[in-house]
Backbone as a ProteinNet text record, in pm:
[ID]
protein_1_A
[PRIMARY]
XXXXXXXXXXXXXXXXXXXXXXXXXXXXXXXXXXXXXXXXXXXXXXXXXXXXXXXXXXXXXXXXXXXXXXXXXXXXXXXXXXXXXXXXXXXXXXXXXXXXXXXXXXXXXXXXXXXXXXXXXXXXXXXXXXXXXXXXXXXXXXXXXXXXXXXXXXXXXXXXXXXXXXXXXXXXXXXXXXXXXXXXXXXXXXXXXXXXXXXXXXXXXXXXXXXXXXXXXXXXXXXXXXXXXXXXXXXXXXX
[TERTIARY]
7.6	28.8	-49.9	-200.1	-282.3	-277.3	-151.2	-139.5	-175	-226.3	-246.8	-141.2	-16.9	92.3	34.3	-37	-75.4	22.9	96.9	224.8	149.6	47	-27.3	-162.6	-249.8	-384.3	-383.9	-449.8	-454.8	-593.4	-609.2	-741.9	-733.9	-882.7	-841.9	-963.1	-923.2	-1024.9	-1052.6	-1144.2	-1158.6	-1045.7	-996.3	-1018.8	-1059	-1185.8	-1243.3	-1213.3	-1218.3	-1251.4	-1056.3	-986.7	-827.5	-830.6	-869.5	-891.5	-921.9	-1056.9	-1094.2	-1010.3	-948.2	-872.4	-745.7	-707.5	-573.2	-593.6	-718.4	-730.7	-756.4	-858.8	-804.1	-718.5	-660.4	-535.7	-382.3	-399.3	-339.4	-368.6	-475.4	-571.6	-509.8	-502.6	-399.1	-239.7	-182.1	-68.2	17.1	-61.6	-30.1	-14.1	127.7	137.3	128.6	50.9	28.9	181.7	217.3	341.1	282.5	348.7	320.1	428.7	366.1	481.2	501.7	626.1	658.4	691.8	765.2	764.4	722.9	687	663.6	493.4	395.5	324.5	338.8	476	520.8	547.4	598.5	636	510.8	426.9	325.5	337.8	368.9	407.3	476.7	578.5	675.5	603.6	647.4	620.1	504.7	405.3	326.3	183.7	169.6	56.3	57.5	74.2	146.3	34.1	47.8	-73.1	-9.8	-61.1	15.3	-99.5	-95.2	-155.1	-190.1	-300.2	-301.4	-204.6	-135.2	-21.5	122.7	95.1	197.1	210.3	132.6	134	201.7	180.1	272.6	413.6	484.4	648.1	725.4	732.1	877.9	770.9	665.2	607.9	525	530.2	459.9	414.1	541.8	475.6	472.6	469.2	439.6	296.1	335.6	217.2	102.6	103.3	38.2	-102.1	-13.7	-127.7	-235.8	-226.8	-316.9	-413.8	-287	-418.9	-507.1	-493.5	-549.5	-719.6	-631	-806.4	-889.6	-780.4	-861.5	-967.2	-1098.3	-1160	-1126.3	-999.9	-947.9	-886.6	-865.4	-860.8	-916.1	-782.4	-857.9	-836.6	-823.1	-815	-687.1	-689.7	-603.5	-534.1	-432.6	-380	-359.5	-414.7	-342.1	-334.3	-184.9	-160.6	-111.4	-202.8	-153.6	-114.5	-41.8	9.9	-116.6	-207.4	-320.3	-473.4	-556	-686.7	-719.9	-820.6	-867.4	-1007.1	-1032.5	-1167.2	-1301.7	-1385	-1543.7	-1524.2	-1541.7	-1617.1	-1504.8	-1377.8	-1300.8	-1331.1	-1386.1	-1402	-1456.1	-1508.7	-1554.7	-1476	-1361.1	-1248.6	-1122.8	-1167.6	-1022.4	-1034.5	-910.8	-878.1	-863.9	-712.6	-649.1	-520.3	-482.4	-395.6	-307.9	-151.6	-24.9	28.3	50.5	150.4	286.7	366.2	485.5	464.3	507.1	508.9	599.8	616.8	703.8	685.9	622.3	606	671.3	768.2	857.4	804.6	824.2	828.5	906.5	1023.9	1172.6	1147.2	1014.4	1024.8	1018.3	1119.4	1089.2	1055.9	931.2	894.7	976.3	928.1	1016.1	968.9	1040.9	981.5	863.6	874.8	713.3	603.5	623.7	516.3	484.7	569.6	536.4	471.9	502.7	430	274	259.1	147.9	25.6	137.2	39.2	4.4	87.3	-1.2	-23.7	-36.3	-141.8	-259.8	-268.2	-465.2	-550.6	-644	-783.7	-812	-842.9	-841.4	-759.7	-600.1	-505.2	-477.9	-516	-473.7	-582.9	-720.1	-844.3	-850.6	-774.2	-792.4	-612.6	-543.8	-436.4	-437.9	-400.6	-404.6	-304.4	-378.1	-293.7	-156.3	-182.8	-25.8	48.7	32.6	155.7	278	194.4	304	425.9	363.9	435.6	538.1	613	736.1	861	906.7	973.4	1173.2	1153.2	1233	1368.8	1422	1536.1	1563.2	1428.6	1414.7	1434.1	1419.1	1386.3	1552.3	1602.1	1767.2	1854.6	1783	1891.7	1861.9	1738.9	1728.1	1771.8	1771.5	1834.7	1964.9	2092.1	2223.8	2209.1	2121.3	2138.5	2087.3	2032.7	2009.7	2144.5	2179.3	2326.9	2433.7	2461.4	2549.2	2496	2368.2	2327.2	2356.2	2309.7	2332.1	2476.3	2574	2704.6	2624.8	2532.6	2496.8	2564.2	2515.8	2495.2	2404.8	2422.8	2263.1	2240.5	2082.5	2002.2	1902.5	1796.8	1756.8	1664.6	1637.1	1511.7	1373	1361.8	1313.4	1190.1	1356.4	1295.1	1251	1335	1250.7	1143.3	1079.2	943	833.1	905.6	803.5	807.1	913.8	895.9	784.2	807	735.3	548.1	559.5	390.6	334.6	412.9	400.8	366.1	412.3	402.1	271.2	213.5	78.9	-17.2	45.3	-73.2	-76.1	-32	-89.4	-150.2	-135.7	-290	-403.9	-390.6	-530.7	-590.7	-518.2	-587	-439.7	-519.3	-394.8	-413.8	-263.1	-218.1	-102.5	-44.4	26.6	-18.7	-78.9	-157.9	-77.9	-119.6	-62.6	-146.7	-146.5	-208.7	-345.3	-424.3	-537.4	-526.5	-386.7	-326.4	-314.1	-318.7	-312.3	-407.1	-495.9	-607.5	-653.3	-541.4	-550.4	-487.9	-400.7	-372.7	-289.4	-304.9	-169.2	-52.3	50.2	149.6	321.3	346.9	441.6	497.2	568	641.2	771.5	804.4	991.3	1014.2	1177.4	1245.2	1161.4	1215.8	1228.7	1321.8	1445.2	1482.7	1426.7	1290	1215.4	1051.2	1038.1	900.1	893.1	825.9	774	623.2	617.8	510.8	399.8	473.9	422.1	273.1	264.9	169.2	32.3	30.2	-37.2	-151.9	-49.5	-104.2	-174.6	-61.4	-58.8	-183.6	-206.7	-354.4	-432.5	-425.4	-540.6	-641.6	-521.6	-532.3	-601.5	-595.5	-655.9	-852	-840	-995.3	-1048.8	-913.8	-925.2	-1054.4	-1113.7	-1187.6	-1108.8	-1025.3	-964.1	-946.1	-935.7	-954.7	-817.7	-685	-577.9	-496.8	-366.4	-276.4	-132.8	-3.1	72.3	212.1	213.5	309.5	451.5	516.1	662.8	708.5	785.7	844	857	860.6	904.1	1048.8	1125.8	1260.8	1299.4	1168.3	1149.1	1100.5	1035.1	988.1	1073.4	1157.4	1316.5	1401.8	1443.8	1532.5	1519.3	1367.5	1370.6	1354.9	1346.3	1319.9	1203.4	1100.8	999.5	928.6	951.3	931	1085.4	1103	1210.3	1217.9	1315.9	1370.1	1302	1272.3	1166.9	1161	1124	991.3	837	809	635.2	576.9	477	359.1	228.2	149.5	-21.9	-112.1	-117.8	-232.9	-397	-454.6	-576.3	-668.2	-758.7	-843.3	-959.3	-1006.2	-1091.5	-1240.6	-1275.1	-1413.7	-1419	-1379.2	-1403.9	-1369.9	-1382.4	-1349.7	-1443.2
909.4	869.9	744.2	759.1	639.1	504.5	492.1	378.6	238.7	120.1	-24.7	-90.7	-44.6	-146.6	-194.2	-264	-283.7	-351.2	-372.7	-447.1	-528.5	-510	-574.5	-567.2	-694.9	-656.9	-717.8	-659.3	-720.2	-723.2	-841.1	-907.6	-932.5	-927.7	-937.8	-1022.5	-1185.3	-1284.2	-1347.4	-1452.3	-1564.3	-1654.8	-1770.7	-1857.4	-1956.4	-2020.5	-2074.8	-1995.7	-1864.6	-1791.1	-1867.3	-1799.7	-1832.8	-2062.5	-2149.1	-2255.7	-2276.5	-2226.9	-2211.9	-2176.1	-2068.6	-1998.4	-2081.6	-2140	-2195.7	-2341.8	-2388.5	-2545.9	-2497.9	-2343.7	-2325	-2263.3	-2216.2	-2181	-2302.2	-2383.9	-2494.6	-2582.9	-2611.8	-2669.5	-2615.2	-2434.9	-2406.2	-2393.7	-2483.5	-2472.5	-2404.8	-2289.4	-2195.2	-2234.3	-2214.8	-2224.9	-2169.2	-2093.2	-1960.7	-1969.1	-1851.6	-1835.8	-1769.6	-1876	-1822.3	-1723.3	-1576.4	-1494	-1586.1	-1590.3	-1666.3	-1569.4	-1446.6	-1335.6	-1194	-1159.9	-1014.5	-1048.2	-948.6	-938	-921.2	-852.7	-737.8	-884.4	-1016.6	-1065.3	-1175.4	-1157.8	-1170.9	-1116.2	-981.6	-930.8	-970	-1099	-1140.1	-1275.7	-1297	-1430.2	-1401.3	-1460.6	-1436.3	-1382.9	-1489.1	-1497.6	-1531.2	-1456.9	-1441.7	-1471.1	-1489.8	-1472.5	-1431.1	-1378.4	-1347.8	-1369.8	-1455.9	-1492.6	-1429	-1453.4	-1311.2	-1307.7	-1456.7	-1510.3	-1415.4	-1389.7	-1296.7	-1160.5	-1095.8	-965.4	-975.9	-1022.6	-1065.8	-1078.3	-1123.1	-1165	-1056.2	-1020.4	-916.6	-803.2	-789.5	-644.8	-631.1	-676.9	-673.2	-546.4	-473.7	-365.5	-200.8	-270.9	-142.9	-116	-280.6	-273.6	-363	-475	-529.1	-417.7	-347.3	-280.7	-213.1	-133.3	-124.3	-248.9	-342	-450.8	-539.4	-497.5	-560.7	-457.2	-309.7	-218	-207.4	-297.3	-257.3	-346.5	-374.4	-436	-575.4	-604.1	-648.8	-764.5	-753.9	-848.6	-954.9	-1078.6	-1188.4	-1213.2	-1126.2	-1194.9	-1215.5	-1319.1	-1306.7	-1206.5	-1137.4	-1104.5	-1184.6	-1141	-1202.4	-1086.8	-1134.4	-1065.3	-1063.9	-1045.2	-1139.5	-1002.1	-1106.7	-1029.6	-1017.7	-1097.9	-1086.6	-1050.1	-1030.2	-996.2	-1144.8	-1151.1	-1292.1	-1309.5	-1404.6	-1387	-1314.1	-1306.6	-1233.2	-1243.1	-1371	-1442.5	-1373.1	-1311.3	-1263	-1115.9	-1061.8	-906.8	-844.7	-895.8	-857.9	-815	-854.3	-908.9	-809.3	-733.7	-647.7	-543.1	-506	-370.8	-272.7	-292	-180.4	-258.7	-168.1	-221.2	-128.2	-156.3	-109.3	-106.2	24.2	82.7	125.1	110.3	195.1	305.9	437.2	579	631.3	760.3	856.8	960.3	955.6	1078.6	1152	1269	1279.4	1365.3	1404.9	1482.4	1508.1	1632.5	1626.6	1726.4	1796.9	1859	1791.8	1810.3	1753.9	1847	1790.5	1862	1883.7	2002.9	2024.2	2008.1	1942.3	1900.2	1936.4	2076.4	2143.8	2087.4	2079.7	2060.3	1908	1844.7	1708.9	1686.3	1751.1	1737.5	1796.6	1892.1	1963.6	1817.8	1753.5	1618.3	1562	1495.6	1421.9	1475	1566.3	1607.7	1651.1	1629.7	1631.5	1565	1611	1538.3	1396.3	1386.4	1289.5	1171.8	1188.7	1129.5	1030.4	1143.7	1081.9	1005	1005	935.1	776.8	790.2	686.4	590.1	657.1	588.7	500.5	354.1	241.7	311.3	280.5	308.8	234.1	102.7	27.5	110.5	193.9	205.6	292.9	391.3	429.1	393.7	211.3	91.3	10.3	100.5	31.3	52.5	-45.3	-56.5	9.4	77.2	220.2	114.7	43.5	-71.8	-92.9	-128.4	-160.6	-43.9	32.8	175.4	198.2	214.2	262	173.9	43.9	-27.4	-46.7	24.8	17.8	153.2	237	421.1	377.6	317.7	263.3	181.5	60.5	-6.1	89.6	154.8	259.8	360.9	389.5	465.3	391.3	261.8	175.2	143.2	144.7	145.7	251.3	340.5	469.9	517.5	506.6	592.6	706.4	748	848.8	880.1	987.7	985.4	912	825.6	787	891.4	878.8	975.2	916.7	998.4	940.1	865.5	791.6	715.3	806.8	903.6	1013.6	1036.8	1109.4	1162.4	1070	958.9	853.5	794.8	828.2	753	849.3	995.9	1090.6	1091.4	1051.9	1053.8	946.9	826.9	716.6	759.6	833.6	899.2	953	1077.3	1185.7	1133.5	1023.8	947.3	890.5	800.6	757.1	898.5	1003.9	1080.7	1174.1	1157.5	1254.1	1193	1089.2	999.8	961.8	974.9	932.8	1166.4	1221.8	1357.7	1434.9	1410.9	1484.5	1606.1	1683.4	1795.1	1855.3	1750.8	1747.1	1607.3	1681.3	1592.3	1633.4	1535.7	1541	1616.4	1667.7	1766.7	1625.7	1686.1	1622	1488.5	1497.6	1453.3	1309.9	1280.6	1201.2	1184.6	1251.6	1218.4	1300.7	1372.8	1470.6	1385.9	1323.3	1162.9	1203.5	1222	1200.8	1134.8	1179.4	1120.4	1105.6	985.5	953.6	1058.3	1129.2	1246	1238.8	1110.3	1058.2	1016.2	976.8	849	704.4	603.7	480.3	416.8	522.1	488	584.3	661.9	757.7	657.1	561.8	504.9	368.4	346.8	194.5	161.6	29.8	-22.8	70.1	48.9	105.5	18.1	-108.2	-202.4	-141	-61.3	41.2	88.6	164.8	242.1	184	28.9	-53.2	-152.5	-190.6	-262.8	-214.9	-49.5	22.3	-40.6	-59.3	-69.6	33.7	178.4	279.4	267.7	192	205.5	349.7	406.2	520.4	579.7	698.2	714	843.2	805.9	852.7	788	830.6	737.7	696.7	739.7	683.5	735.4	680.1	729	686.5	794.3	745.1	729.4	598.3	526.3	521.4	544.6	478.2	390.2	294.8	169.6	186.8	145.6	136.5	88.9	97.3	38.6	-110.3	-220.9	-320	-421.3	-317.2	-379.8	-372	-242.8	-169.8	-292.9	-352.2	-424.5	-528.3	-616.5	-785.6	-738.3	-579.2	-568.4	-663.3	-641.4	-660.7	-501.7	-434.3	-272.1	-210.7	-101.2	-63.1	68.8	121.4	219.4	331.9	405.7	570.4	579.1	475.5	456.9	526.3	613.4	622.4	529.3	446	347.4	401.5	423.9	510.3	357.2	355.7	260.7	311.3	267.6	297.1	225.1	261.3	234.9	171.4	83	3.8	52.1	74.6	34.2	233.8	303	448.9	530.2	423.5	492.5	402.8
-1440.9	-1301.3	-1267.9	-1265.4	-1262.6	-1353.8	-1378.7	-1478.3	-1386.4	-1488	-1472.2	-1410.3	-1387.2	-1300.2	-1202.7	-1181.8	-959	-954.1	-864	-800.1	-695	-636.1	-553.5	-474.6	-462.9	-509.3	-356	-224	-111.2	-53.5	-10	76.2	185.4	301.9	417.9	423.2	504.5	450.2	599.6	587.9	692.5	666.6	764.5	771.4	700.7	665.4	567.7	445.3	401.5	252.6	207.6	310.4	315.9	216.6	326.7	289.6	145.1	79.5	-22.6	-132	-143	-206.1	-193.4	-86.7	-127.6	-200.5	-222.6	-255.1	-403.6	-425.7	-571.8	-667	-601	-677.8	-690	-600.6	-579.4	-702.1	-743	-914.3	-1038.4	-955.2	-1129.9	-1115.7	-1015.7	-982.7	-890.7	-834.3	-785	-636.1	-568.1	-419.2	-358.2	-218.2	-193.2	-68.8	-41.7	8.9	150.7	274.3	387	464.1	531.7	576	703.7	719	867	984.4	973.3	1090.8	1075.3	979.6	916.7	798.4	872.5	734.2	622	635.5	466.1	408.1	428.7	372	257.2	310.3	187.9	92	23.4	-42.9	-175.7	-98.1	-193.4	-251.5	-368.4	-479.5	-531.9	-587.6	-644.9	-586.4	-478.7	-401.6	-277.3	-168.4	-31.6	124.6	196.8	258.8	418.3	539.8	619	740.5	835	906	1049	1139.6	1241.1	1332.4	1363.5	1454.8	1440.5	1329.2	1236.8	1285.9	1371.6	1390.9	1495.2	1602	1698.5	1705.6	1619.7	1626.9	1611.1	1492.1	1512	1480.4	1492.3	1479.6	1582.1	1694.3	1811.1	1903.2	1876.8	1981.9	1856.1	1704.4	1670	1544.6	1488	1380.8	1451.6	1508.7	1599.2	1684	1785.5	1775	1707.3	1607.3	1533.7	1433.1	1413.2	1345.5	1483.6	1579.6	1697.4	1736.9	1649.2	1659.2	1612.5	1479.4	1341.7	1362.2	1241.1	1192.1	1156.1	1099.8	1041.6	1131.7	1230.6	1385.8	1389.7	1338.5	1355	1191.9	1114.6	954.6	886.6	826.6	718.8	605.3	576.6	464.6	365.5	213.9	98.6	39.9	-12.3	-103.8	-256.7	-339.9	-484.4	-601.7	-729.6	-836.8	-916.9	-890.7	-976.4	-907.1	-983.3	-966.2	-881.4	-826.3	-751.3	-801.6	-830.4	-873.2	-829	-897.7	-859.4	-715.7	-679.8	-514.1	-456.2	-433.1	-325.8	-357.9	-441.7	-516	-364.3	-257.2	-149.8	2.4	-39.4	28.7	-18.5	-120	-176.3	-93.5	-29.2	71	-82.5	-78.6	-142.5	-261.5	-336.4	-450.9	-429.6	-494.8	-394.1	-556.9	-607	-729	-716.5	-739.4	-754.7	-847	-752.4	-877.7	-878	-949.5	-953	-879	-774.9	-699.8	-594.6	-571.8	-466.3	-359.4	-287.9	-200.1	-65.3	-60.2	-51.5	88.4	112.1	168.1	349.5	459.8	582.7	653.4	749.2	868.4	1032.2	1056.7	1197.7	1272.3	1430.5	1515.3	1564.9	1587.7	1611.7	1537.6	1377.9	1283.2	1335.8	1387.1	1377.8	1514.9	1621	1716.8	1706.2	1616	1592.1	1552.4	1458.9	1356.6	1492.6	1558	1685.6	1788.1	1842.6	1894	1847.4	1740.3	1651.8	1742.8	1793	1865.9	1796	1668.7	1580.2	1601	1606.2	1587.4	1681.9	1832.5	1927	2023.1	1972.6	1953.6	1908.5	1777	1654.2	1731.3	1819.8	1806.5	1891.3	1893.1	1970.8	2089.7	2265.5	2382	2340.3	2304.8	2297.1	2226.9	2126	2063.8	2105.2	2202.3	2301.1	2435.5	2407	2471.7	2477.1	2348.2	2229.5	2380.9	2362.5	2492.2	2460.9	2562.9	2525.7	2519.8	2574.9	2531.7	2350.1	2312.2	2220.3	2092.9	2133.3	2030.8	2065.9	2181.5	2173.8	2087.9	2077.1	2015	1821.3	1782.9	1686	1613.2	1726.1	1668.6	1679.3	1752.5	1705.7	1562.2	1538.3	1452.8	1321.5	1280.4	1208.8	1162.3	1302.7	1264.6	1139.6	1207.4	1155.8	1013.4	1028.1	849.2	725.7	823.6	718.9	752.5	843.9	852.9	925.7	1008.6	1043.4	1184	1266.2	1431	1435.4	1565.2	1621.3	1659	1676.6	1714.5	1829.9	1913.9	1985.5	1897	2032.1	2039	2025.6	2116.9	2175.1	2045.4	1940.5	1803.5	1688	1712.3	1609.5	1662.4	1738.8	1805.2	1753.6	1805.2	1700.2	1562.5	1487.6	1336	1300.6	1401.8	1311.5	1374.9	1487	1541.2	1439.8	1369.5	1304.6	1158.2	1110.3	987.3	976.7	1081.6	1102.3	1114.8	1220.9	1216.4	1081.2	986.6	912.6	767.9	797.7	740.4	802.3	953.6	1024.4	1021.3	1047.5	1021.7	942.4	784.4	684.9	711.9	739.7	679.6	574.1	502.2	388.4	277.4	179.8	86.4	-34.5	-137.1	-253.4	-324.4	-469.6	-567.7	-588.5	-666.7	-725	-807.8	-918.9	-981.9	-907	-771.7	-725.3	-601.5	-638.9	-584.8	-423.6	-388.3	-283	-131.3	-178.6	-95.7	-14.6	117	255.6	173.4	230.8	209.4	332.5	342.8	391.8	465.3	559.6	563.7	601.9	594.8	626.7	490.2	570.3	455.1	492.2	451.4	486.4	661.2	690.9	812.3	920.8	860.9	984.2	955.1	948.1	893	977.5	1030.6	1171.9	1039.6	1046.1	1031.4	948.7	799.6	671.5	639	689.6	663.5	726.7	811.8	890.6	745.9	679.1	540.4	400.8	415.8	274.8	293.9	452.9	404.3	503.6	501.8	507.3	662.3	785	928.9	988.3	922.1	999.6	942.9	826.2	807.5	743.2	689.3	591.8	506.3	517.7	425.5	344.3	315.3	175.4	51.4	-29.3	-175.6	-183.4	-175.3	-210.7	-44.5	-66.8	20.4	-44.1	0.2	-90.5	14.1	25.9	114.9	65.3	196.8	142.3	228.9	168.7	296.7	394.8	527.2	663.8	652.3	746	793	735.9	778.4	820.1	669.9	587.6	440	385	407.3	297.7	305.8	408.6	522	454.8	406.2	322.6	176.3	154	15.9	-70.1	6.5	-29.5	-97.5	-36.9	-143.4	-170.2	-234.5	-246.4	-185.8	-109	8.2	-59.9	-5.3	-17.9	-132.4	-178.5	-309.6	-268.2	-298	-332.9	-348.9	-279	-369.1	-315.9	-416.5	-467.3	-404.3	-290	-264.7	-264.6	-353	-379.6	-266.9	-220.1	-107.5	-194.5	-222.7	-312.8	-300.2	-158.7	-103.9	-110.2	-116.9	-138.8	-269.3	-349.1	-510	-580.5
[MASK]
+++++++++++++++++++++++++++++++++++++++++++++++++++++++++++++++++++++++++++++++++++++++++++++++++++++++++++++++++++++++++++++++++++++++++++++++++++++++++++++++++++++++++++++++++++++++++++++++++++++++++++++++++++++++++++++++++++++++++++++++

């Protein structure tokens, strides 16, 4: 399971550290790739970087808030195929694997209301995110339909799927076996999942050793990850 694939090694930098890093990797040829509306899109090419202006645009009223609570407020994302040298070793969040890991079982509404209403959950959760502007959520539960051939569904219930997804990594109650480290995990598909970037660079400030993510809507959508894929993000600074 713990195999060497990292698919991606992510940093959360200054400003200046950002400058630095792009004048040397620029020396060994290397162009760093700017996300222009989506963080996830660092992700893609070799060496990606995603700026704080970035949280704002098309992820404004769902991943935005939380990188606005986080720590992390105000910094840069990079995200590279490779190790970065010593001097950024300070700067590594978390590393992002693709696995084989499934888990088929879905929760019922009750269970999921149970996840957010945790004391914890609803403590740790940014006021904005209950701000997602109900226009906006109706027209993405139609556009969802038309994707999958489904019913739309409400808004209502996909607002709790994507709650219920965050809260049960900020207070887990469905973890993975040991085998993987005892790691929260995802509890949707990919079209029940808002702002996976939440998980992947480790916005909640996690003290868990791993967590095991699956795409959001929105990463699936530029295929920058691949649709309810598992990825084993290791938490760097707690292992």
């Amino acid at each position: 399971m713990l195999r060497n694939d990292i698919f991606k090694y992510c940093y959360w930098v200054s400003d200046a550290t950002l400058s630095g890093l792009k004048k040397q990797v620029l020396e060994k040829g290397i162009q760093m790739m700017e996300a222009k509306q989506n963080p996830c899109e660092a992700l893609t090419g070799e060496l990606g970087y995603a700026l704080p202006v970035i949280w704002s645009i098309i992820c404004k009223f769902d991943a935005a808030p939380w990188y606005k609570k986080s720590k992390f407020n105000g910094k840069t994302l990079v995200c590279s195929s490779f190790r970065l040298n010593n001097e950024y070793e300070q700067f590594l969040e978390t590393t992002i694997t693709p696995v084989s890991f499934e888990q088929e079982d879905f929760l019922t509404n009750d269970e999921k209301k149970v996840l957010i209403d945790t004391p914890v959950f609803q403590e740790q959760k940014p006021s904005e995110w209950d701000n997602f502007p109900k226009e906006m959520g109706e027209q993405i539960t139609k556009g969802l339909a038309k994707m999958t051939g489904e019913p739309a569904g409400s808004w209502v219930d996909l607002f709790q799927d994507w709650t219920a997804v965050h809260a049960n990594f900020v207070s887990p109650k469905f973890r993975a076996d040991e085998t993987w480290l005892n790691a929260p995990y995802s509890i949707g598909n990919s079209y029940t999942i808002s702002s996976c970037c939440v998980e992947l660079f480790n916005l909640l400030e996690s003290e868990e050793k791993a967590l095991l993510v699956r795409p959001c809507t929105g990463a699936a959508m530029i295929r920058v990850l691949e649709k309810d894929r598992y990825y084993f993000v290791r938490l760097i600074k707690n292992n």
